[in-house]
Steps between C-alpha positions, in 0.01 A plus 500: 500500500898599469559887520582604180897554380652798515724648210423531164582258205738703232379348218463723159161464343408546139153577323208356487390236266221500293419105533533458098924524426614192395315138508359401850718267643261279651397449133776256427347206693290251337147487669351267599269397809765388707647878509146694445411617783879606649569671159151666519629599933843628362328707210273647766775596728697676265171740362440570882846444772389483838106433344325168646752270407743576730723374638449242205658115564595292161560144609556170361722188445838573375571571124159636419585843425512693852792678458501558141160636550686747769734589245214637268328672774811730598478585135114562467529728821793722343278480156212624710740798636866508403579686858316258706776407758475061445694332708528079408721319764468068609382473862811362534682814420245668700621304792815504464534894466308527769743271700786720362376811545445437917907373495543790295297776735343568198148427621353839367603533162401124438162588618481859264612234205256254522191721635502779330432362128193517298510147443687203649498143328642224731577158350490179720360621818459143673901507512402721774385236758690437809614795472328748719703835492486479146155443507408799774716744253246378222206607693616816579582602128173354400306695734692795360466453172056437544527825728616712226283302239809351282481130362672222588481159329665150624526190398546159674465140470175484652205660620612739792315309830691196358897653515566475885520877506461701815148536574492907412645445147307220466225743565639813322523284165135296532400868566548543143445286204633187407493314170635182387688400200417159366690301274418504138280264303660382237380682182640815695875338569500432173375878381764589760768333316407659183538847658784704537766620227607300228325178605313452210707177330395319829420158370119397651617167535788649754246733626236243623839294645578808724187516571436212610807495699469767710103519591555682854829730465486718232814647536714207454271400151631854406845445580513134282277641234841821463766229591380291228494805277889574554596157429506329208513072504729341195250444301419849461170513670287391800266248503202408746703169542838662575346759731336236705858328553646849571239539800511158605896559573488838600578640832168393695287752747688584847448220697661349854783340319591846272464686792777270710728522191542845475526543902765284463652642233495848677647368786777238328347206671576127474195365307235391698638609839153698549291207522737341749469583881806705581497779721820679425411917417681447159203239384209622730474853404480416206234215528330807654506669182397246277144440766441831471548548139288140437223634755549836296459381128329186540266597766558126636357361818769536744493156598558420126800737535636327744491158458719611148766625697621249769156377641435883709176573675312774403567725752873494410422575152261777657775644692757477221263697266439752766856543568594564170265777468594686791840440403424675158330792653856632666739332234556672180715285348328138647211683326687477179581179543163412538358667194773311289454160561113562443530681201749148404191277621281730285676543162268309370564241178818476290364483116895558373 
């Protein structure tokens, strides 16, 4: 166990709710029994914090819903009680305040912040591999938070003995309760792309198209089913044929070959010069970047990773995505840099 932090948190609270202002949050999402049981595990956590489900893991492939359904939690636990102290933060922020706050000397008040809340929601948690401060710093606000019986709730990629975390966390979080989120069957994508505000002139021809398209990432159906809606084609209207074409020459999923591009970009790079075998700091660093950001995103073998760029072993691409991450622990701005060229890799498609 950590010894507790000292301070207190200055943080103003309000009254409490009465659990009936307003619609439930959670009630937005279309059920279905690929989200039953982790909708049933959230509603449970927010009629009892720190009750059996805790701390309480959400995981699943990307674009299924993990951080939206984060989003509606922070709301259900200030519905619950408008003064409860919620605190939503990325594990990446996590770690990198963390990071900052030992440069900083500001060790304690980081701690106060992120340990003495009623509830914490943490998005993404596997970013935390390889990193093992960040990862200690998590156990110790965990064990903080169970001590004083306040909830957390995480969610990852996959189920927590499966992340590469440090064997405590690993621990701390199978200690809890996990749930999965699976994709959607069909009939619900499509009741999914009925819902929302002013959807209703969606064409079911278009529908089943999007559909269709997208069976395993939600989010990007979503994001062609509101690009579509913005744009208009000549003829005045979309049709299943013309929204098949659209797709078909639309930006595709990230991939080895998007990720190189925009590393290359970033860097103002010769085309190609990645996959070649130079050595020179300006092209290996960031060849370094792109392996970790394929090994990252793709979740590639790293053999894979490195026979795309310039025939490297494994263990080099092993040691370039290790290096980056240490690198990103003490560098604020390389950090940046980082999070830019994946959120460029991760746009996702270009309906306009």
């Amino acid at each position: 166990r950590c010894p507790p932090p000292g301070g207190r948190l200055d943080v103003r609270k309000g009254g409490r709710g009465d659990g009936r202002g307003g619609a439930d949050p959670l009630g937005v999402f279309v059920e279905s029994p690929a989200n039953r049981v982790a909708l049933s595990a959230c509603r449970a956590a927010v009629r009892e914090p720190g009750g059996p489900y805790n701390p309480l893991v959400i995981y699943s492939g990307r674009g299924l819903g993990k951080t939206h359904l984060l989003a509606a939690l922070h709301a259900a636990f200030r519905r619950r009680d408008s003064g409860a102290r919620v605190l939503s933060l990325t594990a990446q922020q996590f770690a990198s305040r963390f990071v900052d706050s030992i440069r900083r000397k500001w060790t304690s008040e980081f701690r106060e912040r992120h340990r003495e809340v009623d509830v914490l929601l943490l998005d993404d948690v596997q970013i935390l591999a390889k990193r093992p401060k960040s990862q200690q710093e998590l156990v110790c606000t965990l064990d903080a938070l169970l001590d004083r019986g306040h909830q957390a709730v995480l969610t990852a990629s996959g189920h927590p003995s499966r992340l590469g975390l440090d064997e405590r966390l690993a621990m701390r979080l199978v200690g809890g309760m996990s749930v999965r989120l699976d994709p959607p069957d069909r009939g619900s994508r499509l009741a999914i792309l009925r819902s929302g505000h002013e959807v209703r002139g969606l064409d079911p021809e278009v529908a089943a198209v999007l559909a269709d398209a997208f069976p395993q990432d939600v989010a990007r159906m979503l994001e062609a089913r509101d690009r579509l809606r913005s744009t208009t084609p000549g003829d005045g209207g979309w049709t299943p044929d013309a929204v098949r074409e659209r797709l078909r020459t639309s930006v595709e999923a990230p991939s080895l070959g998007s990720i190189e591009q925009a590393v290359t970009r970033h860097f103002r790079l010769p085309a190609g010069v990645l996959r070649a075998r130079g050595r020179r700091r300006s092209v290996t660093h960031p060849r370094q970047v792109a392996m970790y950001l394929a090994r990252e995103i793709l979740e590639l073998p790293l053999a894979e990773i490195g026979r795309y760029f310039g025939s490297k072993c494994h263990a080099t691409v092993a040691h370039a995505r290790d290096l980056v991450i240490e690198t990103q622990e003490r560098d604020m701005a390389f950090r940046s840099q980082i999070d830019a060229i994946r959120r460029e890799v991760e746009q996702g498609i270009e309906m306009g």
